[in-house]
Biotite code that builds the C-alpha atoms (Angstrom):
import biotite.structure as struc

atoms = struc.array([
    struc.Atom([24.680, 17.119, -7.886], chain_id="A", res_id=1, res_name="UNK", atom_name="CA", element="C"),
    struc.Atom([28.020, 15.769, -5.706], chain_id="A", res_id=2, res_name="UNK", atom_name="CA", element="C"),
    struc.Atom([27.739, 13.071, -3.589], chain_id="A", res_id=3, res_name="UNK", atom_name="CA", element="C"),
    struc.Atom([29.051, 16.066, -0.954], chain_id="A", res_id=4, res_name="UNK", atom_name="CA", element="C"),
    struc.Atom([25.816, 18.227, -1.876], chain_id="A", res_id=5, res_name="UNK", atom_name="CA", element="C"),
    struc.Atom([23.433, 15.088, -1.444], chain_id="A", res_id=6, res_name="UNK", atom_name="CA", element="C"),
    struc.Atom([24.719, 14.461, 1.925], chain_id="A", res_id=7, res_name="UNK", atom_name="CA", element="C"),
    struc.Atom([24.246, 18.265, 2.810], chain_id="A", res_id=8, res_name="UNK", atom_name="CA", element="C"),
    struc.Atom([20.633, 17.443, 1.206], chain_id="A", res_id=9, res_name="UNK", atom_name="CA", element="C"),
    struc.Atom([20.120, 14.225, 3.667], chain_id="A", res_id=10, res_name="UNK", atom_name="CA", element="C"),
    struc.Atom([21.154, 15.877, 6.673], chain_id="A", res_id=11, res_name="UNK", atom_name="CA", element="C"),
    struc.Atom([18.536, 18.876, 5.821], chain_id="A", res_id=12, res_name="UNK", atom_name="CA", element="C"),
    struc.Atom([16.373, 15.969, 5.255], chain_id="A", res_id=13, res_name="UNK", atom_name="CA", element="C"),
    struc.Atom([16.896, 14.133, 8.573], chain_id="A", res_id=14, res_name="UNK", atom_name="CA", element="C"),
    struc.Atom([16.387, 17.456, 10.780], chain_id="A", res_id=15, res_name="UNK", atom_name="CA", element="C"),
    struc.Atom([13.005, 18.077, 8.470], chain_id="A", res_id=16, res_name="UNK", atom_name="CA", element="C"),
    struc.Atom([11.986, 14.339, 9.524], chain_id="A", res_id=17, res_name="UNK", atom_name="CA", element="C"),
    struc.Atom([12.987, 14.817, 13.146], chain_id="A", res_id=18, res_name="UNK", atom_name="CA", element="C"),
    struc.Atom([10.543, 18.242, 13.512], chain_id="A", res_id=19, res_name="UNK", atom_name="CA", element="C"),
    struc.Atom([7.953, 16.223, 12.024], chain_id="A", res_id=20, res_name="UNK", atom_name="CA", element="C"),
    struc.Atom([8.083, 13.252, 14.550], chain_id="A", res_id=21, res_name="UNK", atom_name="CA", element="C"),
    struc.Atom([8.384, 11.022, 12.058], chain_id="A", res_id=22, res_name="UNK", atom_name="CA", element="C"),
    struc.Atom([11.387, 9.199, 13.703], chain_id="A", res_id=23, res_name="UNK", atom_name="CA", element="C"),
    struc.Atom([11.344, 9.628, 17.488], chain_id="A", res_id=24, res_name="UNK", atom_name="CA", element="C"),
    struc.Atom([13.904, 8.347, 20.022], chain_id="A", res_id=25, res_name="UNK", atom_name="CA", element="C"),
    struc.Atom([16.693, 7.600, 17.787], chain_id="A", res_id=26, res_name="UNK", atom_name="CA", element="C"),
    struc.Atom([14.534, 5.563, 15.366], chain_id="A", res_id=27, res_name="UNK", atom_name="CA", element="C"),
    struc.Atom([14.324, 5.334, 11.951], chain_id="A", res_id=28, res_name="UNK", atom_name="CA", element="C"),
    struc.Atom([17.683, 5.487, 9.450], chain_id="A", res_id=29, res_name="UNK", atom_name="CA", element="C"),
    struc.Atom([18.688, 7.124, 6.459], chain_id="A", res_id=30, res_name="UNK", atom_name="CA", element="C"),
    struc.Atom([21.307, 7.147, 4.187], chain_id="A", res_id=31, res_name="UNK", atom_name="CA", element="C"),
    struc.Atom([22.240, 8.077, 0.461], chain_id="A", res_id=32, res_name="UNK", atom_name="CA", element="C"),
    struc.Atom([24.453, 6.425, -2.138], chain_id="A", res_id=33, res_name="UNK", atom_name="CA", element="C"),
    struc.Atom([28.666, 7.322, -3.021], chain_id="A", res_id=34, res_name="UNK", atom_name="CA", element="C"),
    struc.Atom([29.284, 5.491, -5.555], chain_id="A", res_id=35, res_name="UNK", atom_name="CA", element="C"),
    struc.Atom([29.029, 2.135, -7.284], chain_id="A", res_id=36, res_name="UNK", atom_name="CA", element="C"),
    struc.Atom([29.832, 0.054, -3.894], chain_id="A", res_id=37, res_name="UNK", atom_name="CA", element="C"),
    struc.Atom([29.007, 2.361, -0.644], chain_id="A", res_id=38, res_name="UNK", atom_name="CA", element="C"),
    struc.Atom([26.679, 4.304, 0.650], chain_id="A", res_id=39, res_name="UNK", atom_name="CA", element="C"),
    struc.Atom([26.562, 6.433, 3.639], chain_id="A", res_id=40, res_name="UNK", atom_name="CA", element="C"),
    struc.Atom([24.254, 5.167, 6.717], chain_id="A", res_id=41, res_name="UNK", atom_name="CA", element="C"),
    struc.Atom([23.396, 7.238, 10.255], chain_id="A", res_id=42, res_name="UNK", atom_name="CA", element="C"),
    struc.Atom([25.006, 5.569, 12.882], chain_id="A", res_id=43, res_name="UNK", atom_name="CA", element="C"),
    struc.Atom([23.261, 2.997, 14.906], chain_id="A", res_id=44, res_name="UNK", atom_name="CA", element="C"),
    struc.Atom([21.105, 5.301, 18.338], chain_id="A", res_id=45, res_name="UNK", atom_name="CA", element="C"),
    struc.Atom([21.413, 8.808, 16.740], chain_id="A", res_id=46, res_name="UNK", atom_name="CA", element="C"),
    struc.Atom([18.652, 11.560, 16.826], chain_id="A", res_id=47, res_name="UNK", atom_name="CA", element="C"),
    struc.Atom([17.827, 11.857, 13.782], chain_id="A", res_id=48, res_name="UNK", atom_name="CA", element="C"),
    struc.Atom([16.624, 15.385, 14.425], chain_id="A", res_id=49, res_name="UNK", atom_name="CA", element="C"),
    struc.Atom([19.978, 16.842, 15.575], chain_id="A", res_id=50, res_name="UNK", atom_name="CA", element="C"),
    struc.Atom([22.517, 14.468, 13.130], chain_id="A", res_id=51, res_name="UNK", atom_name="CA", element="C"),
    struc.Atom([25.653, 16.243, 11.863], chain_id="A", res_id=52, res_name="UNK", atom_name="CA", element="C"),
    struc.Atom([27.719, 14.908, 8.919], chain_id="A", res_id=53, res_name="UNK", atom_name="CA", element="C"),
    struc.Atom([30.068, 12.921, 11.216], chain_id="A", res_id=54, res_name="UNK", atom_name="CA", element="C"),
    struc.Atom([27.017, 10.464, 12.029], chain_id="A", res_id=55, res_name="UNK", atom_name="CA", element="C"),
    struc.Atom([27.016, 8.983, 9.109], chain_id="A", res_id=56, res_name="UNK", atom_name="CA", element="C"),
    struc.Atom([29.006, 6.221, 8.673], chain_id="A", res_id=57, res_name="UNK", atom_name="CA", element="C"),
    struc.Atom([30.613, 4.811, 5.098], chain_id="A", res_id=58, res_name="UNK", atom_name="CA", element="C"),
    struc.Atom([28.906, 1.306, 4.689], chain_id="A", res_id=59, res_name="UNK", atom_name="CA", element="C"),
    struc.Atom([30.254, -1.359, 1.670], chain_id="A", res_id=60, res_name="UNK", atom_name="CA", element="C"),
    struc.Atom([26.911, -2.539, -0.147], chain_id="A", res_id=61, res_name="UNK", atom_name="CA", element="C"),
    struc.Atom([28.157, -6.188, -0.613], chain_id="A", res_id=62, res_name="UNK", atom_name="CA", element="C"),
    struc.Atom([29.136, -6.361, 2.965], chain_id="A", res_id=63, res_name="UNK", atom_name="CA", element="C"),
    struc.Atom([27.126, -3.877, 4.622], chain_id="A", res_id=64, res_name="UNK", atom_name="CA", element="C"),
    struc.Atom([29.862, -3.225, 6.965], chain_id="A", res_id=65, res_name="UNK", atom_name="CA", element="C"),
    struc.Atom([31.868, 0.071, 7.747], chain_id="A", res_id=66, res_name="UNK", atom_name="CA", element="C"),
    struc.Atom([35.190, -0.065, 7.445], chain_id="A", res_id=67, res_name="UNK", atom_name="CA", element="C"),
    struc.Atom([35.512, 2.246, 10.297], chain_id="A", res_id=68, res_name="UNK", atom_name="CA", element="C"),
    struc.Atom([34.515, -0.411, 12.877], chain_id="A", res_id=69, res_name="UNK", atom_name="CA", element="C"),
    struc.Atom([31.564, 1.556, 13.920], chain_id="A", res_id=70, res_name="UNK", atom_name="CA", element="C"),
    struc.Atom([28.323, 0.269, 14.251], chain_id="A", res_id=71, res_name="UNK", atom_name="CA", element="C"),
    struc.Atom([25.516, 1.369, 11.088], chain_id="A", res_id=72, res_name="UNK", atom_name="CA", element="C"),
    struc.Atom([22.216, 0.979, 11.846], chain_id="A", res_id=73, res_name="UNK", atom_name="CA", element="C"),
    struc.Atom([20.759, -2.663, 12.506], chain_id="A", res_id=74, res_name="UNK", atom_name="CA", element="C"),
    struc.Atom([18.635, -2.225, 9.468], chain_id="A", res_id=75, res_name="UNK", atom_name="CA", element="C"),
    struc.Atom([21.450, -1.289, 7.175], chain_id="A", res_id=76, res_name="UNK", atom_name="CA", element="C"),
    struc.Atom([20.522, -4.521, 5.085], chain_id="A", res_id=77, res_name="UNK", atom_name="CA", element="C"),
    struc.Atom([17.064, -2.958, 3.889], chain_id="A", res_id=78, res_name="UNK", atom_name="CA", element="C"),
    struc.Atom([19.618, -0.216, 2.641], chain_id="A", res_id=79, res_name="UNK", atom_name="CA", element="C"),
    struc.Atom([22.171, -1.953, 0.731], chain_id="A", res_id=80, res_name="UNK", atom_name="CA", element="C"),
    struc.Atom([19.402, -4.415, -0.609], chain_id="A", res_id=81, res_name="UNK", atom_name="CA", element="C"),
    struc.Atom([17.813, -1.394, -2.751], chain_id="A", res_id=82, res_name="UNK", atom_name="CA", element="C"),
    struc.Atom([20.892, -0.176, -3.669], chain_id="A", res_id=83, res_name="UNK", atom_name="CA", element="C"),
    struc.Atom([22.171, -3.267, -4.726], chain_id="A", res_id=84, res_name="UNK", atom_name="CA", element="C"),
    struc.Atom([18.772, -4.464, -6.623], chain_id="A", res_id=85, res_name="UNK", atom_name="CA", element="C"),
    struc.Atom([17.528, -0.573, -8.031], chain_id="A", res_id=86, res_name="UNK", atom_name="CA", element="C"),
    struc.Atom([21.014, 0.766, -9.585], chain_id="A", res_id=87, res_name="UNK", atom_name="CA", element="C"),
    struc.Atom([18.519, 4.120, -10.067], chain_id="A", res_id=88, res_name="UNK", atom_name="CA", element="C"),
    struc.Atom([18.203, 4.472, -6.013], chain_id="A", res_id=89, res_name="UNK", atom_name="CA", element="C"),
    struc.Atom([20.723, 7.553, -4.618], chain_id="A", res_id=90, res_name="UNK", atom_name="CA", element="C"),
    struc.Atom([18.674, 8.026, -1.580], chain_id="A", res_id=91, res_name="UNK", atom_name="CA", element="C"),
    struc.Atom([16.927, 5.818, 1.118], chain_id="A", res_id=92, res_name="UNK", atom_name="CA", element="C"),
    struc.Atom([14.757, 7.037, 4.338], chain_id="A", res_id=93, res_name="UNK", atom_name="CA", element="C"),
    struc.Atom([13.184, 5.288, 6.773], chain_id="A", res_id=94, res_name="UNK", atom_name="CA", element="C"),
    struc.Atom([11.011, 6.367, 9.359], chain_id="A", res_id=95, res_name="UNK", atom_name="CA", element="C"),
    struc.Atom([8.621, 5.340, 12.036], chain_id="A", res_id=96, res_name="UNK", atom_name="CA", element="C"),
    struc.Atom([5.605, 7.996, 11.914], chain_id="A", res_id=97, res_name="UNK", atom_name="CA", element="C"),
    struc.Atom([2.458, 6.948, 13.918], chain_id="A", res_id=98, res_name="UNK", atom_name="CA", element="C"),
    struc.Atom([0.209, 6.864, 10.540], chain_id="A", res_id=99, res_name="UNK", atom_name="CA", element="C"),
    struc.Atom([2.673, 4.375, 8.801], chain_id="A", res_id=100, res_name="UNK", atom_name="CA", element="C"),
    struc.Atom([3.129, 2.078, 11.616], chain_id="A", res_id=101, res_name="UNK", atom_name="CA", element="C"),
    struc.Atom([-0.879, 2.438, 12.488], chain_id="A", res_id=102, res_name="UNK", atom_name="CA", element="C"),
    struc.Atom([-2.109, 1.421, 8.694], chain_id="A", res_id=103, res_name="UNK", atom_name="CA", element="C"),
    struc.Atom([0.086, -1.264, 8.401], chain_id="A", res_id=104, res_name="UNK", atom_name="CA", element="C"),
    struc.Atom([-1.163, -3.147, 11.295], chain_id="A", res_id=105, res_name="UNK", atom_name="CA", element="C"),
    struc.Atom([-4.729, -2.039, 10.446], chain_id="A", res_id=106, res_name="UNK", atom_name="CA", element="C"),
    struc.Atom([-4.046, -3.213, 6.941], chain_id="A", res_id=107, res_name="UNK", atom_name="CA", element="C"),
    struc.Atom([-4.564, -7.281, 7.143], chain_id="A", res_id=108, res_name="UNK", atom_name="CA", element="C"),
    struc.Atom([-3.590, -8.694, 3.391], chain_id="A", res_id=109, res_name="UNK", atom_name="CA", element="C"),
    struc.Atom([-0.110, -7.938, 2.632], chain_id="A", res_id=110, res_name="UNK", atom_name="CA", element="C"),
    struc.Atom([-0.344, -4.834, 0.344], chain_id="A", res_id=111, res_name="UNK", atom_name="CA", element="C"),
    struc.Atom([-1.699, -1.376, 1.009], chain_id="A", res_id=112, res_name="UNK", atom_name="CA", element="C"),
    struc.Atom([-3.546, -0.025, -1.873], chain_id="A", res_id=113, res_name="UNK", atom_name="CA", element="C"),
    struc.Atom([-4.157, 3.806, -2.116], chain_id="A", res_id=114, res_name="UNK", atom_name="CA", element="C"),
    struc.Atom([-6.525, 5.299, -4.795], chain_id="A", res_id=115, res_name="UNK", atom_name="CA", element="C"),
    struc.Atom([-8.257, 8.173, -5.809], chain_id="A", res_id=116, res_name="UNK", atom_name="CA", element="C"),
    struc.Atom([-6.359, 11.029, -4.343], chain_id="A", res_id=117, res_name="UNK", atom_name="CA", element="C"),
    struc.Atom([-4.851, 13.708, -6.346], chain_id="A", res_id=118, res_name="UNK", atom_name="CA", element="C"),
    struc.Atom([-1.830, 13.775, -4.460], chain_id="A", res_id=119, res_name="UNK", atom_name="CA", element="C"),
    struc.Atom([-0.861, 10.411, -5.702], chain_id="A", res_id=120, res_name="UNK", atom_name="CA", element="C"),
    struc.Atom([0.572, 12.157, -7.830], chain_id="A", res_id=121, res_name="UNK", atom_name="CA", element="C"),
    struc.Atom([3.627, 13.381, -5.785], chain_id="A", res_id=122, res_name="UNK", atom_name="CA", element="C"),
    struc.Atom([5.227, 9.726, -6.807], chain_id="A", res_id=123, res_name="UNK", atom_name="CA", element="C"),
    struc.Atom([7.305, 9.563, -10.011], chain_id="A", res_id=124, res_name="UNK", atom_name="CA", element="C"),
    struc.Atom([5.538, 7.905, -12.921], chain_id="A", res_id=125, res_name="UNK", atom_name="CA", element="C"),
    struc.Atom([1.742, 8.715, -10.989], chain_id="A", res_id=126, res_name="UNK", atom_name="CA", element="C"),
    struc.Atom([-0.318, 10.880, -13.342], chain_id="A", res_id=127, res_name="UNK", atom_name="CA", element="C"),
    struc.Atom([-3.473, 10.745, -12.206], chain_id="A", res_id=128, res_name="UNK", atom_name="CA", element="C"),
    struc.Atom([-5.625, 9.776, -8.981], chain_id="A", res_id=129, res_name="UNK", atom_name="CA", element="C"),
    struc.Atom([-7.390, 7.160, -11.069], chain_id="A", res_id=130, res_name="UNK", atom_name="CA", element="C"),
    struc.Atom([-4.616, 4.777, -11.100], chain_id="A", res_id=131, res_name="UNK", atom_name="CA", element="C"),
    struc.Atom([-3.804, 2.446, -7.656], chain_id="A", res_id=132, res_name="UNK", atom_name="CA", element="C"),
    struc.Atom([-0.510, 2.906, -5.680], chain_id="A", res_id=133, res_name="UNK", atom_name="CA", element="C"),
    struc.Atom([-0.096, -0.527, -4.285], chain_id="A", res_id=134, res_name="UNK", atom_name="CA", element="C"),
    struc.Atom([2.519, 0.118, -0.990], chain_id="A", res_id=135, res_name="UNK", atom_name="CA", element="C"),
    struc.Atom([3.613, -3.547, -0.004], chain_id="A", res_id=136, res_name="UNK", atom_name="CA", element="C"),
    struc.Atom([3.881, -4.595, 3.516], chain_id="A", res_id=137, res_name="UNK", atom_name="CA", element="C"),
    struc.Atom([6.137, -6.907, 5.400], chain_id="A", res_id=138, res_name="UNK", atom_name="CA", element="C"),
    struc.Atom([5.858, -8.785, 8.555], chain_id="A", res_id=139, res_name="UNK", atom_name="CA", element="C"),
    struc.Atom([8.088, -7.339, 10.986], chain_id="A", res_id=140, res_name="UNK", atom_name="CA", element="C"),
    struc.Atom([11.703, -8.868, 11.544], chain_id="A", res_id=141, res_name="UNK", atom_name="CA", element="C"),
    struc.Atom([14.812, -8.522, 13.850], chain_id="A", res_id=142, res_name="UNK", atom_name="CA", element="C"),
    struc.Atom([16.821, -11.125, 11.938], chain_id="A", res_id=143, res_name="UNK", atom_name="CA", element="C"),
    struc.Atom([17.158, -8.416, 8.898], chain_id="A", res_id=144, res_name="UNK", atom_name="CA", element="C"),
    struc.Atom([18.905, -11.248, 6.802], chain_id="A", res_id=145, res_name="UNK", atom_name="CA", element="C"),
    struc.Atom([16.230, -13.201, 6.714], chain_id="A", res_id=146, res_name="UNK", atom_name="CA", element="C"),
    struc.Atom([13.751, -10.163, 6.153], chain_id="A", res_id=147, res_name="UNK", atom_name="CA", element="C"),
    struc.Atom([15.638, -8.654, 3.063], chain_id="A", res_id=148, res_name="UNK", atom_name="CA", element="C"),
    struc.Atom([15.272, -12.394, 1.676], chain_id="A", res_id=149, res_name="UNK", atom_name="CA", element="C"),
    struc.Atom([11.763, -12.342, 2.303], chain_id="A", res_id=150, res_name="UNK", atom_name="CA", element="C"),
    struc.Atom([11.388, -8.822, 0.190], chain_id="A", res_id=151, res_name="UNK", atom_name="CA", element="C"),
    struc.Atom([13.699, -10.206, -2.491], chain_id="A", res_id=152, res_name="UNK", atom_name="CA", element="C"),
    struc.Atom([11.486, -13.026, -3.095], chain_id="A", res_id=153, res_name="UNK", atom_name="CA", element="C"),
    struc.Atom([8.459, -11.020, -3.448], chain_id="A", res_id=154, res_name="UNK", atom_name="CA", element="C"),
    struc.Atom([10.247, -8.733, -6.195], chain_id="A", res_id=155, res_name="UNK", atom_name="CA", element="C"),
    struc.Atom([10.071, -11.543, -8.677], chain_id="A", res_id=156, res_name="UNK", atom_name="CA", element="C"),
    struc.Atom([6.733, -11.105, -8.888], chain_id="A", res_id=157, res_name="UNK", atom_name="CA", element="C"),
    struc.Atom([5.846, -7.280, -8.287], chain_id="A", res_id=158, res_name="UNK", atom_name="CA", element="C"),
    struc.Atom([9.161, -5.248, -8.210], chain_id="A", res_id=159, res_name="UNK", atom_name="CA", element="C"),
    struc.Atom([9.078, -2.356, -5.879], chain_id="A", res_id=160, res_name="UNK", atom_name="CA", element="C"),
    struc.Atom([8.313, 1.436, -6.403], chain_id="A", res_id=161, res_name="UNK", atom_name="CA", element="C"),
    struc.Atom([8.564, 4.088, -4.038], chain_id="A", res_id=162, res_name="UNK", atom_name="CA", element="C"),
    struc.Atom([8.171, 2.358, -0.695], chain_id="A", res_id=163, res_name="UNK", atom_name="CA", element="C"),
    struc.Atom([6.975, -0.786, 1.586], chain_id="A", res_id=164, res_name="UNK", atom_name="CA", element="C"),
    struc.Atom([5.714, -0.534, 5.097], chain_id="A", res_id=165, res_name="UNK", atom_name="CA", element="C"),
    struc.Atom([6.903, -2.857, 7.452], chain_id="A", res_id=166, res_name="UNK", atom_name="CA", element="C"),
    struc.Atom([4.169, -4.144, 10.145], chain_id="A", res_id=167, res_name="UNK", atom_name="CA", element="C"),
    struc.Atom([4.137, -2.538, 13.600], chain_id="A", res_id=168, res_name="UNK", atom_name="CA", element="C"),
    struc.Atom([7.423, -0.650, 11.938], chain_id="A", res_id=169, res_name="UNK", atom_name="CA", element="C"),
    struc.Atom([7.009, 2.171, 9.699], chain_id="A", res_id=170, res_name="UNK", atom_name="CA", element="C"),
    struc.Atom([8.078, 3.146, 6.301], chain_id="A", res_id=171, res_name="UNK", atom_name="CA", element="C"),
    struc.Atom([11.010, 2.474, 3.625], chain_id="A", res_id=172, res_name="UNK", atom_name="CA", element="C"),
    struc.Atom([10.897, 4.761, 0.926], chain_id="A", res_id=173, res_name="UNK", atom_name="CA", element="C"),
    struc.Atom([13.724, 6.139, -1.942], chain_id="A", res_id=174, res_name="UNK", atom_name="CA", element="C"),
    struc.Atom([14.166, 8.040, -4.866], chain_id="A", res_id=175, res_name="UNK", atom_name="CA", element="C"),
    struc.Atom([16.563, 8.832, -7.725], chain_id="A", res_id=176, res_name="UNK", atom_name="CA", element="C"),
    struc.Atom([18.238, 11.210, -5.259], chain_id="A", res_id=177, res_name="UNK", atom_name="CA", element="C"),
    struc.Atom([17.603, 13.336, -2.137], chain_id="A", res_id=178, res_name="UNK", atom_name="CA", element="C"),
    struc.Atom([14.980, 15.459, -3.266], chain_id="A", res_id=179, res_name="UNK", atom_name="CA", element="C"),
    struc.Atom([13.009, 12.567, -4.840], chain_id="A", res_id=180, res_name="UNK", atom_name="CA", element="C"),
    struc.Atom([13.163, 10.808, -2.019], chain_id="A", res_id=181, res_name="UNK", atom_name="CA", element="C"),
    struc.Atom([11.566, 13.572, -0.081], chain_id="A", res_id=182, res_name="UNK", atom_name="CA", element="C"),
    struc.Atom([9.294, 13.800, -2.205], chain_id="A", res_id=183, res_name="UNK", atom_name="CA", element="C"),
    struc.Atom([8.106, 10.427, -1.665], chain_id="A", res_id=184, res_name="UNK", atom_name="CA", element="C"),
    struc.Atom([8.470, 9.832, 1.885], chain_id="A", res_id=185, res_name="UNK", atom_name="CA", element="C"),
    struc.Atom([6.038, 13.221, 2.373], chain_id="A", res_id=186, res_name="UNK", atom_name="CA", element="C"),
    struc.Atom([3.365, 12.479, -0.439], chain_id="A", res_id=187, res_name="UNK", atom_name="CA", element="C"),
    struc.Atom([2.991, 8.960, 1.017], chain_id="A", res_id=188, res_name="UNK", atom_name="CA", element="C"),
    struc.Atom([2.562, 10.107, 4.891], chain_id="A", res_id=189, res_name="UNK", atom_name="CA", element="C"),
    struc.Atom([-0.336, 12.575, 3.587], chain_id="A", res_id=190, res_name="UNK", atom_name="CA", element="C"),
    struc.Atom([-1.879, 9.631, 1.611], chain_id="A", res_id=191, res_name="UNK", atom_name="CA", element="C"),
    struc.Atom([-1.391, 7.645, 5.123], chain_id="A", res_id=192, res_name="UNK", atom_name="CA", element="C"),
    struc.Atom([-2.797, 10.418, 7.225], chain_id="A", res_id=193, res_name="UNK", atom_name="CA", element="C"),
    struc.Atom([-6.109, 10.507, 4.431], chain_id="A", res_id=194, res_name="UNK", atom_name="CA", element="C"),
    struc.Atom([-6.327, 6.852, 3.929], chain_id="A", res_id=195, res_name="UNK", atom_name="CA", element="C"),
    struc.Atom([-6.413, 6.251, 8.299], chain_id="A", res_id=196, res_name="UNK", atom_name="CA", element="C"),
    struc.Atom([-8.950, 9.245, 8.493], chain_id="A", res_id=197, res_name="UNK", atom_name="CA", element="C"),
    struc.Atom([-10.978, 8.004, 5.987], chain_id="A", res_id=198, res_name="UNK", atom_name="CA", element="C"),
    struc.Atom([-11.134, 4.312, 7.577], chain_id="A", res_id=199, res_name="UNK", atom_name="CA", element="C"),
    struc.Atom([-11.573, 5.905, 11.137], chain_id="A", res_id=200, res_name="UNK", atom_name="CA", element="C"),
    struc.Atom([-14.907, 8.184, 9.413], chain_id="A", res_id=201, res_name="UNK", atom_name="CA", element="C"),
    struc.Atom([-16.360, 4.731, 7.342], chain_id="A", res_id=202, res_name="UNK", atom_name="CA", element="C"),
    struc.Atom([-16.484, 2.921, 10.448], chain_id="A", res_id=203, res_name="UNK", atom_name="CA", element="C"),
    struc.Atom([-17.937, 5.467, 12.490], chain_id="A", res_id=204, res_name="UNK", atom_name="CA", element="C"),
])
């Protein structure tokens, strides 16, 4: 697929994300990969629900600054960080959905683990339900510098796969390209929405 067709993909992706409320007033940020050293980034205060393809803004990966002058989203670093670490990454979304921001302030130790539901399986390399999917979670940041150092540290030790959840934030997730990462970001808000339920019904 051309770069050109995945950014027809994202934008299809972004108004999806904006009916589901998964990104409301102007959050959350999205962007997909052209080439070896950019990717392209919504622009910093957009609704993500109504984004054209002139909102998205051609970022350097090294740098993470546009050339245009504009201004990419304030968490372009979480961006250019996978791109830069996972060569296999073509596709990034981010979003700030009440479930993900709810379970990972709920969620005290700094990893949410998900297990025994079928649709683990919507994540590439799940098979079956028996196996955990360990989501990791971050404190919450503004310096993004410092928070993309934090995350790089912790890769030494567990690298990451499909998403993390950043505390009082919401969810990063990617995939090989568009689709993929569509695929992720909506199997891991239904495992969200189950795993909150079934907390909310235990303590009950």
């Amino acid at each position: 697929m051309t770069e050109n067709l995945q950014l027809g993909a994202l934008l299809a992706a972004c108004h999806w994300i904006g009916q589901k409320g998964w990104s409301p007033a102007t959050g959350g940020n999205m962007s997909v990969r052209e080439g070896d050293k950019h990717c392209l980034i919504t622009e910093s205060g957009k609704d993500k629900g109504s984004l054209t393809a002139d909102d998205f803004l051609l970022v350097e990966l090294e740098s993470g600054l546009a050339p245009s002058g504009r201004r990419p989203s304030a968490e372009t670093g979480l961006h250019t960080m996978l791109y830069s670490r996972y060569p296999e990454t073509g596709a990034v979304l981010h979003t700030h959905s009440v479930n993900s921001t709810v379970l990972s302030r709920v969620e005290r130790s700094s990893t949410l683990v998900l297990e025994g539901y079928e649709m683990q399986k919507s994540l590439s390399g799940q098979t079956t339900h028996l196996d955990q999917v360990v989501i990791p979670i971050f404190d919450n940041s503004q310096d993004i510098s410092a928070l993309v150092q934090k995350i790089i540290a912790s890769t030494e030790h567990a690298p990451l796969r499909y998403g993390f959840l950043l505390r009082g934030h919401g969810l990063t997730c990617w995939g090989q390209d568009v689709a993929q990462a569509r695929r992720h970001l909506e199997g891991l808000e239904f495992l969200f929405q189950c795993e909150l339920q079934r907390r909310l019904l235990e303590a009950k």
